[in-house]
C-alpha positions in Angstrom: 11.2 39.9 71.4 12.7 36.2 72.3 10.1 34.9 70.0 11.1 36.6 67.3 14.9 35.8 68.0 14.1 32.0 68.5 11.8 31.7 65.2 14.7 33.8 63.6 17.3 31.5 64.8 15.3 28.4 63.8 15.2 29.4 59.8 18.7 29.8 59.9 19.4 26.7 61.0 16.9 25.1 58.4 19.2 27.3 55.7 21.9 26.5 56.5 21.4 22.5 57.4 19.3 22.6 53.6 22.6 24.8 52.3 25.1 21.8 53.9 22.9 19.2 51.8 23.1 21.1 48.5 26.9 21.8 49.3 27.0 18.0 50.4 25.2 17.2 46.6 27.6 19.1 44.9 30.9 17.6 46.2 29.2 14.2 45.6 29.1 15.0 41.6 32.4 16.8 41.3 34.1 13.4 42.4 31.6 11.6 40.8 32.8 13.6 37.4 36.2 13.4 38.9 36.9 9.7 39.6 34.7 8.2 36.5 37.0 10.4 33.9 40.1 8.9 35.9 38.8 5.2 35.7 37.5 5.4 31.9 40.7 6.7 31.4 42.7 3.8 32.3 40.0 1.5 31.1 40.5 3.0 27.8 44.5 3.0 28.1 44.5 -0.7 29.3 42.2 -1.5 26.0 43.9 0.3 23.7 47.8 0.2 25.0 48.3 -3.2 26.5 45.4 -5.5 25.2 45.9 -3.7 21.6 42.1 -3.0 20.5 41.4 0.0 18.9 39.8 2.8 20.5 36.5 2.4 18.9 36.8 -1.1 20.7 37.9 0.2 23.7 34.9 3.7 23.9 32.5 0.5 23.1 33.1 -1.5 25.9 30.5 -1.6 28.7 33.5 -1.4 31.3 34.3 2.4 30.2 30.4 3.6 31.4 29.3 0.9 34.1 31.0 3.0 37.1 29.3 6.4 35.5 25.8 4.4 34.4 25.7 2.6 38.2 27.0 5.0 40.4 25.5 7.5 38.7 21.9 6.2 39.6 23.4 6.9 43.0 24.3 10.5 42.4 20.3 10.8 40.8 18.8 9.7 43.9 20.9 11.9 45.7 20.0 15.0 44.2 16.4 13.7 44.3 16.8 13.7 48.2 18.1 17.1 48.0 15.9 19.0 45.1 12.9 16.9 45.9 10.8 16.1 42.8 8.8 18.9 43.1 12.4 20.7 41.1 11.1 19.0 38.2 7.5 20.6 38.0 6.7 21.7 41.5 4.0 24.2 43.0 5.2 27.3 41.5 7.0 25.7 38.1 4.2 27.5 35.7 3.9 30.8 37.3 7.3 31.1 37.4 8.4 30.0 34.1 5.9 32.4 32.8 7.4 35.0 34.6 10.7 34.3 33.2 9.4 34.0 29.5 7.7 37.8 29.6 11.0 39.0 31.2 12.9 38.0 28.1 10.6 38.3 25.6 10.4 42.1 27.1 14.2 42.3 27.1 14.7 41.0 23.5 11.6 43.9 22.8 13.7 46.4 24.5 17.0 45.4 22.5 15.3 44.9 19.0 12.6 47.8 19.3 10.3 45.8 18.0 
């Protein structure tokens, strides 16, 4: 019985340590999104209101999307470190995309009578 309590114990720790790291992830891309809209902003507002280019000056220059283009390499290796690569094609990618495509193609059956 306390093995079963201990093994128990020990996969909710491993959820909930891999549920702080996805939290963790997400916080880390809402003020990524956050703070790069902020700083293009007043990139674009400096350009445009007190240097006097126009905005297609100001959307062109490589100051508006360095923080997002740098920082955001950052914010890919992150989620790398949390989804792992195998989110891209892992194990079960095939089988369960499959699954998913006869679900809806038997919805869409169902709803169209076909």
């Amino acid at each position: 019985m306390e093995d079963r309590e201990t093994i128990e114990g020990i996969k909710y720790l491993r959820a909930k340590k891999r549920v702080e790291k996805i939290k963790g992830f997400y916080v880390h891309f809402a003020v990524y999104v956050a703070v790069n809209i902020l700083i293009s902003a007043i990139i674009i507002y400096g350009l445009t209101y007190e240097d006097g280019d126009s905005y297609g000056d100001a959307f062109s220059n490589f100051g508006v999307y360095s923080t997002w283009v740098f920082w955001g390499i950052g914010v890919f290796f992150h989620w790398l470190g949390v989804f792992g690569f195998n989110s891209f094609f892992g194990k079960n990618w095939e089988e369960n995309k499959l699954k998913e495509i006869m679900k809806k193609e038997e919805q869409n059956h169902r709803n169209y009578g076909s």
